[in-house]
C-alpha positions in Angstrom: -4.7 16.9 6.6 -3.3 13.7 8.0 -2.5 10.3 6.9 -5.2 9.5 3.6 -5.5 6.0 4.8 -6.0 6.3 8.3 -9.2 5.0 10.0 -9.8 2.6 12.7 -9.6 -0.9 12.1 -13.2 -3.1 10.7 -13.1 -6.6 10.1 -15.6 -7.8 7.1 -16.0 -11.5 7.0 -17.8 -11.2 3.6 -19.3 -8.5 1.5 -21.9 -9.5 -1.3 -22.5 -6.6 -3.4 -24.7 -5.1 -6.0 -24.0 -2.9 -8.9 -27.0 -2.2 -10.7 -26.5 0.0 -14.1 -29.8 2.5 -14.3 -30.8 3.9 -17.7 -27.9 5.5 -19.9 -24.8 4.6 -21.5 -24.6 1.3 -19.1 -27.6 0.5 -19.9 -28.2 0.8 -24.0 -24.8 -0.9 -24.6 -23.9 -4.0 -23.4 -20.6 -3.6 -20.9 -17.2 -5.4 -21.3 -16.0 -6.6 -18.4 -12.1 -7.2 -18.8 -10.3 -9.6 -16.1 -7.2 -9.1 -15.6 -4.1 -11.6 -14.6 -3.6 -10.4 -11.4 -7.6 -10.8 -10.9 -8.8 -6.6 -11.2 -11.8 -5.9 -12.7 -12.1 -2.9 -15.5 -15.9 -2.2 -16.0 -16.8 -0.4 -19.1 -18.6 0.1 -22.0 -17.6 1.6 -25.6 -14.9 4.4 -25.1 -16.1 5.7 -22.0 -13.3 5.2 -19.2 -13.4 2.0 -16.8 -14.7 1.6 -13.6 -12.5 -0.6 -11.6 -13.0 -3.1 -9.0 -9.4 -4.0 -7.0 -8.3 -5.7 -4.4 -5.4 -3.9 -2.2 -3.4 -3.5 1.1 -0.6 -1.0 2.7 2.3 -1.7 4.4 3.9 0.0 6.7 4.0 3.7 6.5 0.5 3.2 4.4 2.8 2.2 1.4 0.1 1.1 -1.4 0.2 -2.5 -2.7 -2.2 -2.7 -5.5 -3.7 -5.8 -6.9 -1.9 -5.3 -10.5 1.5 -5.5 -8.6 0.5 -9.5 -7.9 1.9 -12.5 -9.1 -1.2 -14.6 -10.1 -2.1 -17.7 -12.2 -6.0 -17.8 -14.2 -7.2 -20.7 -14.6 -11.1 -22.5 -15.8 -13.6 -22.8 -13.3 -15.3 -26.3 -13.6 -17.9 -26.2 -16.5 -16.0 -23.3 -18.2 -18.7 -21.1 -16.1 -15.5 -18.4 -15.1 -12.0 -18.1 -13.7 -9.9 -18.8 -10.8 -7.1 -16.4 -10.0 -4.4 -18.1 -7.6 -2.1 -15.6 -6.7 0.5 -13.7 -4.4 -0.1 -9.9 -3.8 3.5 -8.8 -1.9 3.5 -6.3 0.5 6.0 -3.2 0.1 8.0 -2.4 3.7 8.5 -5.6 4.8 10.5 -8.9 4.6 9.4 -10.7 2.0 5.3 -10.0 3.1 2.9 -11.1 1.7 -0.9 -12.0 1.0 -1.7 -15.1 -0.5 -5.1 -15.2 -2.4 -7.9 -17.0 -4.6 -10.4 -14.9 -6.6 -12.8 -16.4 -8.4 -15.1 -15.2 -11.1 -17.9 -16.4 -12.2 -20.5 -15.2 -15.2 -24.3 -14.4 -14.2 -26.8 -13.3 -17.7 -26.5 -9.8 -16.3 -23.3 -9.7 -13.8 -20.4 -11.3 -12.2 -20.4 -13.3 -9.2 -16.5 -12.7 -7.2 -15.2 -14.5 -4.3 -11.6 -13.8 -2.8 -10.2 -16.2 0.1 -7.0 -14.3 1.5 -4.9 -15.8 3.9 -1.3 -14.9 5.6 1.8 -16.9 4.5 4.1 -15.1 6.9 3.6 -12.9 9.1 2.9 -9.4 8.3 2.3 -5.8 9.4 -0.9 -4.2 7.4 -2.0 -0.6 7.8 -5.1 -1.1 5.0 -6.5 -4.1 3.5 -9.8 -3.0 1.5 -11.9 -3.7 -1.2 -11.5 -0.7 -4.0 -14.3 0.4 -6.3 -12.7 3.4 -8.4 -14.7 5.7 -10.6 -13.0 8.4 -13.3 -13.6 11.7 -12.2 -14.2 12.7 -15.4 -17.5 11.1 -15.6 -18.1 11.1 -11.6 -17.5 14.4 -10.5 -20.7 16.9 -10.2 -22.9 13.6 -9.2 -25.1 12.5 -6.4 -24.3 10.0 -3.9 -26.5 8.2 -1.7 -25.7 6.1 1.6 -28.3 4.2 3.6 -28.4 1.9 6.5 -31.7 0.0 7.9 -33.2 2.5 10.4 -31.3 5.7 9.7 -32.0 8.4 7.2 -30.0 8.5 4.2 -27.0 10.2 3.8 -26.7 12.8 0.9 -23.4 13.6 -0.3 -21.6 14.5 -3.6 -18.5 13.9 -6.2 -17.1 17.3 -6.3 -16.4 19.2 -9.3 -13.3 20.6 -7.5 -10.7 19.3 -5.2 -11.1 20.3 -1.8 -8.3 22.5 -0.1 -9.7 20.9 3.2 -10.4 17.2 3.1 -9.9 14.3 0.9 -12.8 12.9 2.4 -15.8 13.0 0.5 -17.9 10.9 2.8 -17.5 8.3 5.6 -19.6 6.6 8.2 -21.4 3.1 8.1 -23.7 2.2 5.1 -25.4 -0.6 4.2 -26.5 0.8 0.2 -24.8 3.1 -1.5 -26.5 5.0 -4.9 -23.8 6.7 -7.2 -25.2 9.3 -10.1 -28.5 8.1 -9.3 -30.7 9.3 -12.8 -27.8 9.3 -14.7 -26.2 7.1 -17.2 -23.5 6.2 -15.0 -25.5 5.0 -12.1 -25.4 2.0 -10.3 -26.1 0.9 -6.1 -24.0 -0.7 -4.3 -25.2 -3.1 -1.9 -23.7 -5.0 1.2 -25.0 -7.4 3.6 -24.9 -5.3 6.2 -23.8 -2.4 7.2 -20.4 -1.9 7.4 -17.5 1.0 7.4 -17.9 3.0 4.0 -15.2 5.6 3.2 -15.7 8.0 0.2 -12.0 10.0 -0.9 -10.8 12.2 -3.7 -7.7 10.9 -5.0 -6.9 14.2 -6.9 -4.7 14.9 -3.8 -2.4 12.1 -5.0 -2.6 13.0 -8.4 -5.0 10.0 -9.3 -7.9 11.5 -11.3 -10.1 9.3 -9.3 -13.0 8.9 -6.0 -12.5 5.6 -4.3 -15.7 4.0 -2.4 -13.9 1.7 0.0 -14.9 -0.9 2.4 -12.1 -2.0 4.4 -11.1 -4.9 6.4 -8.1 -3.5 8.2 -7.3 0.2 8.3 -5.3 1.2 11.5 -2.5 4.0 11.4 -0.5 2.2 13.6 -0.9 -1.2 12.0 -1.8 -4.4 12.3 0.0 -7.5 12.7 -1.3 -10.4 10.7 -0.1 -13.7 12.3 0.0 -17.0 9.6 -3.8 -18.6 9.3 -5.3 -15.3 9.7 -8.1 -15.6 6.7 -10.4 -13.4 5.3 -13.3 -13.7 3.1 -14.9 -11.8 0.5 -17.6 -12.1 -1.6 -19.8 -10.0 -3.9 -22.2 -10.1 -6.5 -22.2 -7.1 -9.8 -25.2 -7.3 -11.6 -25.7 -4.6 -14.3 -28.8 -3.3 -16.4 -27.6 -4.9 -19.5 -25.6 -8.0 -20.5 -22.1 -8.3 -19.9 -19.0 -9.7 -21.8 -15.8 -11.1 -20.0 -12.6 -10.8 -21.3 -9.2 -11.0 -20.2 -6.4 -14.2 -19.9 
């Protein structure tokens, strides 16, 4: 069904974002929140499998670079109020490429606050660069999802139970709120600050028991060539329904 990565390219300046635990499992317990070196984010609570939150690219020929494969150094924010990750995420299918980065975290009573400044080293050919949130089929499949954008009537869609023979794609279009297992004890919303490319995928294809809501930066099937200054920016806040622990180095 074609390349799983290929979508026309959107630039996103910043993101801010809001995950918002409603009634259940998320809610009752407190979550752990475990950071780790190379900056990811594992969300969970008790033995329930981890959300994730990741930072990622592809090289050439869509080759996946995720954030665990970085080099990275963690370090105190000011005032012992979170971390700073200063790191090196290298890009497969290329000549030493690479994205240079700084991800910081900070702790809010009920959430994280994340920034990420990215910027290019030497230059580089990109076919994704994206923000990841991943969910565990296991406890996603079968549930609701909602999209919504100011002026436009929501967008209804679903985790499927099975894996499509047709498409990968669960959902993707512009969104500016996005409502996972609404009235269920894993729901949360995600919320940007505005409206910006949204793609919804089953990962089963790939043999990764996993959906994937991503909002990417770059995403070009021919790719992109990143030239040394280019910058980008991300920021987001997670705020959940019930206090959160941080963990990690």
């Amino acid at each position: 069904m074609g390349n799983p990565h290929a979508y026309k390219i959107a630039v996103i300046p910043a993101i801010t974002m809001l995950l918002s635990a409603a009634g259940g499992a998320w809610a009752q317990d407190a979550l752990t929140v475990t950071l780790h070196p190379s900056g990811m984010i594992q969300i969970g609570s008790g033995q329930t499998e981890p959300a994730m939150v990741e930072l990622n690219a592809h090289g050439p020929n869509w080759q996946h670079a995720p954030q665990e494969t970085a080099t990275a150094e963690v370090s105190d924010l000011p005032g012992q109020t979170g971390k700073r990750i200063v790191g090196t995420l290298p890009i497969p299918n290329t000549d030493g490429g690479a994205l240079a980065y700084t991800q910081s975290v900070k702790t809010l009573p009920q959430g994280l606050l994340l920034a990420y400044d990215l910027s290019v080293p030497k230059p580089v050919k990109l076919n994704g660069l994206q923000l990841s949130i991943l969910l565990p089929v296991a406890r996603y499949a079968g549930k609701e999802l909602v999209v919504r954008r100011h002026g436009a009537d929501p967008q209804i869609a679903g985790f499927p139970e099975k894996q499509s023979e047709r498409s990968f794609q669960v959902w993707s279009g512009e969104g500016a709120r996005v409502e996972i297992a609404g009235g269920t004890p894993e729901a949360f919303t995600v919320e940007l600050r505005a409206a910006t490319d949204t793609v919804v995928q089953d990962l089963r294809q790939w043999e990764r028991e996993i959906f994937e809501i991503r909002f990417p930066a770059i995403m070009e099937d021919q790719g992109r060539e990143l030239a040394v200054g280019d910058r980008f920016h991300l920021d987001l806040t997670l705020t959940f329904a019930a206090p959160v622990k941080l963990t990690g180095p």
